[in-house]
C-alpha positions as CSV (number, residue, x, y, z in Angstrom):
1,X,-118.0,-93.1,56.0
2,X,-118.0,-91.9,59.5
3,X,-120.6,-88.9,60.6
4,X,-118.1,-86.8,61.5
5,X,-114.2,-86.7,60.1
6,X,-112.7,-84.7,62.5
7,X,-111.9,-87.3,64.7
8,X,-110.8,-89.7,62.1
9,X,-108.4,-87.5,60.8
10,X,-106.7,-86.6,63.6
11,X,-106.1,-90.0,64.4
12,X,-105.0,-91.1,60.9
13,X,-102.5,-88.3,60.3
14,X,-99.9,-89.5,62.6
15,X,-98.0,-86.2,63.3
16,X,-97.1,-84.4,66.6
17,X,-98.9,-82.5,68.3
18,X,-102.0,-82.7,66.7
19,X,-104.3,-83.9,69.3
20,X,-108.0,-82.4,69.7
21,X,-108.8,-80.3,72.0
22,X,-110.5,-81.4,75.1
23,X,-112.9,-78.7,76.2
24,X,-116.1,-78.5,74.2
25,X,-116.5,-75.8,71.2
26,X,-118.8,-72.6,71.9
27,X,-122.5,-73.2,70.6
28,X,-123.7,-70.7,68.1
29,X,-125.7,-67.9,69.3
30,X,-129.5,-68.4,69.4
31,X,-130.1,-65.4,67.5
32,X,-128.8,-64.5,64.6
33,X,-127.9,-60.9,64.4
34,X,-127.2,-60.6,60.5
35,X,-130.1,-62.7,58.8
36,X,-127.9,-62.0,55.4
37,X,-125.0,-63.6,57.0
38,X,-121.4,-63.4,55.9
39,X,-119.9,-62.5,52.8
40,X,-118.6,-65.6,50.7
41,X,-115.1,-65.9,49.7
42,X,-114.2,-64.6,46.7
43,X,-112.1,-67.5,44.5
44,X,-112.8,-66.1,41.2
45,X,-108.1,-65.7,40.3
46,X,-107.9,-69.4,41.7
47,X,-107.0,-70.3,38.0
48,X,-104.6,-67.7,38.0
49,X,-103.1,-68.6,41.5
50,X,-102.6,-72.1,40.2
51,X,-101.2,-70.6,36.4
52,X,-98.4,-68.9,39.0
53,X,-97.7,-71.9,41.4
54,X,-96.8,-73.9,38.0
55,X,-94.4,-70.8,36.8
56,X,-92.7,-71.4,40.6
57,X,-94.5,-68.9,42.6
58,X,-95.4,-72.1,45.0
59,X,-94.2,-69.9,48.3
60,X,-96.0,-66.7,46.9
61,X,-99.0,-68.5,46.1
62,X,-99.4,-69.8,49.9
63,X,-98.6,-66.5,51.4
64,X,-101.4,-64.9,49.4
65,X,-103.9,-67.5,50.3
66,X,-102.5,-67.2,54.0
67,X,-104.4,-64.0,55.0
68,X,-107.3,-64.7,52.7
69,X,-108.6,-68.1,54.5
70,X,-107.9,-66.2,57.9
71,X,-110.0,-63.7,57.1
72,X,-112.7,-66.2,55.6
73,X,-115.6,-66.7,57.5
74,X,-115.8,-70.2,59.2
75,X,-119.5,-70.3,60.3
76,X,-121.5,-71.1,57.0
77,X,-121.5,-73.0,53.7
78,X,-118.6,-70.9,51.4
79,X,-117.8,-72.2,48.6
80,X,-114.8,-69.6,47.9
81,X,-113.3,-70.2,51.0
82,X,-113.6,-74.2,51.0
83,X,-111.9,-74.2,47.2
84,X,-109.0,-71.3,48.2
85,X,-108.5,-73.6,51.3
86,X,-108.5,-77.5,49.6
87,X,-105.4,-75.2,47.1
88,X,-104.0,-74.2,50.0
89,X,-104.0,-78.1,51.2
90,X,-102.3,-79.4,47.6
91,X,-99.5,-76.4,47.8
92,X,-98.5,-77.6,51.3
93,X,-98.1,-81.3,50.1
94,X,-96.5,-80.0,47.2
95,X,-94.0,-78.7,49.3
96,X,-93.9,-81.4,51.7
97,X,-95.3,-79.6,54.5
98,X,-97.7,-81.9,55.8
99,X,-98.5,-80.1,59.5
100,X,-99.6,-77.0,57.2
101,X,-101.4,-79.6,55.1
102,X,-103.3,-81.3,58.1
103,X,-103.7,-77.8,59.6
104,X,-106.0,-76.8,56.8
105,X,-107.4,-80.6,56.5
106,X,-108.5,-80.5,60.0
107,X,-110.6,-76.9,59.3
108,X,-112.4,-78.6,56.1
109,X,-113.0,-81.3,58.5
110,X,-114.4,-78.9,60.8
111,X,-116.4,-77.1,58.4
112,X,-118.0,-80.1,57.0
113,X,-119.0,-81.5,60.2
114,X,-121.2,-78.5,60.4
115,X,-122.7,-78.6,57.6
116,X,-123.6,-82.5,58.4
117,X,-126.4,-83.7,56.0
118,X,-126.1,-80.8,54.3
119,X,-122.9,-81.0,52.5
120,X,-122.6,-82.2,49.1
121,X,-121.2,-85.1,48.1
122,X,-118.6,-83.5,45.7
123,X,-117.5,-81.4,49.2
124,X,-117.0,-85.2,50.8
125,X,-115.3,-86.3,47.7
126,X,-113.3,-83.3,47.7
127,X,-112.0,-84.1,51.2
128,X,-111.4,-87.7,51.2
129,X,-109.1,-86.7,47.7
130,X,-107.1,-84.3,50.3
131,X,-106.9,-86.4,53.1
132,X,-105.6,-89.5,50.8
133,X,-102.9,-87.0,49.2
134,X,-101.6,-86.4,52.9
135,X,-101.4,-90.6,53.8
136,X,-99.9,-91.1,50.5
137,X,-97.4,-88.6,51.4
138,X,-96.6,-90.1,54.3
139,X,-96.2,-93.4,52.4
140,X,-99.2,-95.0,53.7
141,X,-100.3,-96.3,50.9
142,X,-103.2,-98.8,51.2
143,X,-105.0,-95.9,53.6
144,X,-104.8,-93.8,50.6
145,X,-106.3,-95.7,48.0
146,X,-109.4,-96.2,50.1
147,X,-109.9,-92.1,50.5
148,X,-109.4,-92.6,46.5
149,X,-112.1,-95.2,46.1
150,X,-114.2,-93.3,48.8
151,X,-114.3,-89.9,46.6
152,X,-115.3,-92.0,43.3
153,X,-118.1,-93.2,45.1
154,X,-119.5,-90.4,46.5
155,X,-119.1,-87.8,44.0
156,X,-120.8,-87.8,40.9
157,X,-118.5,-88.6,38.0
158,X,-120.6,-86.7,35.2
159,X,-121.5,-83.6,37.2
160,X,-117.9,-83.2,38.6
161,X,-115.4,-84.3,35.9
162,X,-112.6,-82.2,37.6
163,X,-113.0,-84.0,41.1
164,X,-113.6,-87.5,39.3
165,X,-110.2,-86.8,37.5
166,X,-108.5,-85.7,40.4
167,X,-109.5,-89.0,42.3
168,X,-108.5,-90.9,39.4
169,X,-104.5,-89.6,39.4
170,X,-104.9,-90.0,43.3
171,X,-105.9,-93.3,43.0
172,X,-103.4,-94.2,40.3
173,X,-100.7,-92.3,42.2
174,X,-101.1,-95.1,45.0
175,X,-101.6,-98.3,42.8
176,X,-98.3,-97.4,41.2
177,X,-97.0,-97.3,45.3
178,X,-98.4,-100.5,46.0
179,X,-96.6,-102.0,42.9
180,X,-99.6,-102.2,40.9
181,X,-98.4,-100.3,37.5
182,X,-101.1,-101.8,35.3
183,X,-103.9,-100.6,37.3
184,X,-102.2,-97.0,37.8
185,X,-102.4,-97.1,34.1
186,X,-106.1,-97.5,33.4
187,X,-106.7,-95.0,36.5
188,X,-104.6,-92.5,35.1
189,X,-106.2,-92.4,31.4
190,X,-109.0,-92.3,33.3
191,X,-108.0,-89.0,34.8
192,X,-106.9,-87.6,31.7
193,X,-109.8,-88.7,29.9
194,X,-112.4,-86.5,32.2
195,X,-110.0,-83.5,33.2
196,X,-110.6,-80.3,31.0
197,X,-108.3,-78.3,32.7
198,X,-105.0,-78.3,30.9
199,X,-102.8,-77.8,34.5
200,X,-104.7,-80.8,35.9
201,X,-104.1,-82.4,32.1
202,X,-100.2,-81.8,32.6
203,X,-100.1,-82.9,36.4
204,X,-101.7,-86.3,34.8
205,X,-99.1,-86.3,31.9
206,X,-96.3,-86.1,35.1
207,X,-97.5,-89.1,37.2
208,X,-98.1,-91.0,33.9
209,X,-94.2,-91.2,32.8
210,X,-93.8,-92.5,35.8
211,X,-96.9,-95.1,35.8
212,X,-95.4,-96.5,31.7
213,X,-91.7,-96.5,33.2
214,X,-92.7,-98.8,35.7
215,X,-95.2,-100.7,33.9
216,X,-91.8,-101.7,31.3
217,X,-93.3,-99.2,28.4
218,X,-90.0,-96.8,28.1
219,X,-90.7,-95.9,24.4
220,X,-94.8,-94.7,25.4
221,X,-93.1,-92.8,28.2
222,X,-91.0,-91.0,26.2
223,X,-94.1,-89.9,23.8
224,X,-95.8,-88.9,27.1
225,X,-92.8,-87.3,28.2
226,X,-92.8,-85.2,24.9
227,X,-96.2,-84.1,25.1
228,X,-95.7,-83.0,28.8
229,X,-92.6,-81.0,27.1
230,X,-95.0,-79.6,24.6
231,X,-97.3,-78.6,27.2
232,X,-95.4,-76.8,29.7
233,X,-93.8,-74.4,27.2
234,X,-97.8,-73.8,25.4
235,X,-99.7,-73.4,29.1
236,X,-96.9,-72.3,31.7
237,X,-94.0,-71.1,29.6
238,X,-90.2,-71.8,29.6
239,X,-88.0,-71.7,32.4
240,X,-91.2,-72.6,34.9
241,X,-91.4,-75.1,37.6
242,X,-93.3,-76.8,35.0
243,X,-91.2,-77.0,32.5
244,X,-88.5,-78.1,35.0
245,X,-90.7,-81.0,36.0
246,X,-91.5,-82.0,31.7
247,X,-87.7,-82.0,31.3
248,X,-86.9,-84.3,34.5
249,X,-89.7,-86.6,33.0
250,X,-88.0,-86.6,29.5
251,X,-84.9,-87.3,31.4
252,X,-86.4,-90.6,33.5
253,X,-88.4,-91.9,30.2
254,X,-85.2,-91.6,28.2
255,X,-82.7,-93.2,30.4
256,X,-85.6,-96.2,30.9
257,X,-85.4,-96.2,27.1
258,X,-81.6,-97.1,26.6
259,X,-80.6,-93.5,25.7
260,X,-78.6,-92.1,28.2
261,X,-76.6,-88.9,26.6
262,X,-80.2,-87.4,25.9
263,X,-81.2,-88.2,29.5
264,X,-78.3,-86.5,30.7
265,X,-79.0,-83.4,28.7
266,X,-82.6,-83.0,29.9
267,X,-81.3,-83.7,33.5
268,X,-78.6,-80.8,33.1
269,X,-81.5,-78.6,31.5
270,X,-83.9,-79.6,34.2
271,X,-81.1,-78.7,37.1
272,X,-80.4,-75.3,36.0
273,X,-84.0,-74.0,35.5
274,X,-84.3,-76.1,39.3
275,X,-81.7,-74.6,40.5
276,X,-82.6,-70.6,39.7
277,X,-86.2,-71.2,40.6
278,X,-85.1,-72.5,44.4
279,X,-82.8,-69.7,44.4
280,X,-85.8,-66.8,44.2
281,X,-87.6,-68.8,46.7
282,X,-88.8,-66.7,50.0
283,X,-89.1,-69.8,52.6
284,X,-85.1,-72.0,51.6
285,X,-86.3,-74.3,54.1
286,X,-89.4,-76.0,51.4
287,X,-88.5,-76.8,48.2
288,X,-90.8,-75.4,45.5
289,X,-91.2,-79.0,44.6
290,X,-91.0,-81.9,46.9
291,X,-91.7,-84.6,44.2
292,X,-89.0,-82.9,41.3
293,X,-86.4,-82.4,44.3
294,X,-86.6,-86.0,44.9
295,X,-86.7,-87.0,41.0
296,X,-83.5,-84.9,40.5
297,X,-81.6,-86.3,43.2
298,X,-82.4,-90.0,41.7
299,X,-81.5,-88.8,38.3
300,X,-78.2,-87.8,39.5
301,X,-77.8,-90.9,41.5
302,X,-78.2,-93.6,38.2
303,X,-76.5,-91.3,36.1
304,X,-73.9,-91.1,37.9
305,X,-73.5,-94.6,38.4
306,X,-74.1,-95.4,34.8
307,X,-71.6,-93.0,33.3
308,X,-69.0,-94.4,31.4
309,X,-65.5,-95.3,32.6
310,X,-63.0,-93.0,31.9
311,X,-60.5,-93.3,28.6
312,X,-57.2,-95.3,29.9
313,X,-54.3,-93.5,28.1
314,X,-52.5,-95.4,25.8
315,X,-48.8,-96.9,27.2
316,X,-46.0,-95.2,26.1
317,X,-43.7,-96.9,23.5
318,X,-40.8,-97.7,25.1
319,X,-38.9,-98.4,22.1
């Protein structure tokens, strides 16, 4: 792993105008005028700011954490500020908005240049998990999985359960990508093996209906499917982003399974819950949910082209 990952990243995001600066940054003062430095962040409600991005409040959520991580410190270790701000990273991608995403990569980058040695490997790990989600989202693939495998082997898998798991789904996210269904598998009971945390549990539960559809196990996708169902209503509630995505799930894992008028229903109940969320949304030009958007809109496409011909009336006797 390079010394520093500003660079690196910058190079490997790929988007416009995103180039570093030429002219060199200030040094820090030689003396230190507060010897009990800054106040760290406070993060203490980021359980509760994830709890309302999976109800739908994915815009809310990001323009609550805006101010916050502006007014955050940016000189010494924070903890706070470094967790608010890697949330802030997965709401973007969420959304699809990869220049906010790299925006806030590039500050963590920043930040954990100067901490150098100093930083911890679940920090590192923490970053190369971000920074694989944003080349997966911009479909390369291959890049991704090495962040993946990067974070698993810096971090410490029994002190940091919640990061192992999180590099787990990334990594199983991109073998599924690279058409390797069977390995996405083991990575992602991997995940759900080590994550305590029942929102990172049900994020799991999504990408693995997806993993057993394409690894030709419809009926296990539909019991996954279920439990994601059974999850969303116990953790987020009905009529919640999550409970959108559990029902577009059932609807993919059904259809794979032969069944198509039950897929059809779950799409329909999916839509309408879609549909009211995006219309509260402040920002209409994000969806709350980049990845259900797209499952929706390939729903529609194979139901469409699977429904059944319609009834030919029966000739009139002419007799």
């Amino acid at each position: 792993m390079p010394a520093r990952l500003t660079a690196p990243l910058l190079l490997a995001a790929g988007l416009a105008g995103c180039k570093p600066a030429t002219t060199a940054a200030p040094e820090a003062p030689a003396v230190v005028l507060d010897p009990s430095g800054p106040e760290l962040t406070p993060a203490g409600d980021l359980p509760l700011l994830r709890q309302k991005a999976a109800m739908g409040l994915v815009d809310v959520v990001r323009a609550e954490l805006g101010p916050r991580l502006a007014e955050a410190a940016d000189a010494s270790p924070d903890p706070g500020r470094d967790a608010l701000r890697a949330f802030a990273i997965e709401l973007a991608l969420r959304q699809d908005d990869q220049p906010a995403a790299l925006q806030q990569l590039q500050l963590l980058a920043r930040d954990l240049d100067r901490l150098g040695p100093r930083a911890s490997g679940a920090e590192r790990a923490r970053w190369h998990i971000l920074h694989g989600a944003l080349l997966c989202a911009q479909q390369r693939y291959a890049e991704a999985r090495g962040q993946s495998l990067e974070a698993l082997a810096t971090i410490d898998l029994t002190r940091e359960p919640g990061l192992a798991g999180d590099a787990f789904r990334g990594l199983a996210r991109e073998q599924l990508a690279l058409g390797q269904p069977d390995r996405a598998l083991t990575s992602v009971r991997r995940a759900m093996a080590v994550h305590k945390d029942s929102l990172a549990v049900f994020e799991d539960g999504v990408l693995a209906v997806d993993i057993l559809i394409a690894a030709g196990e419809p009926v296990e996708a539909v019991i996954a499917a279920g439990k994601l169902y059974d999850d969303a209503i116990a953790y987020v509630g009905p009529s919640t982003l999550a409970h959108a995505e559990a029902l577009a799930a059932a609807a993919a894992a059904t259809f794979a399974s032969g069944d198509r008028d039950a897929s059809f229903s779950f799409f329909t109940d999916a839509s309408k819950i879609w549909g009211e969320l995006q219309a509260t949304r402040s920002d209409p030009s994000l969806p709350l949910s980049a990845r259900l958007e797209q499952r929706l809109g390939e729903l529609a496409h194979v139901l469409e082209r699977s429904a059944p011909a319609p009834a030919q009336p029966a000739p009139k006797d002419r007799t």
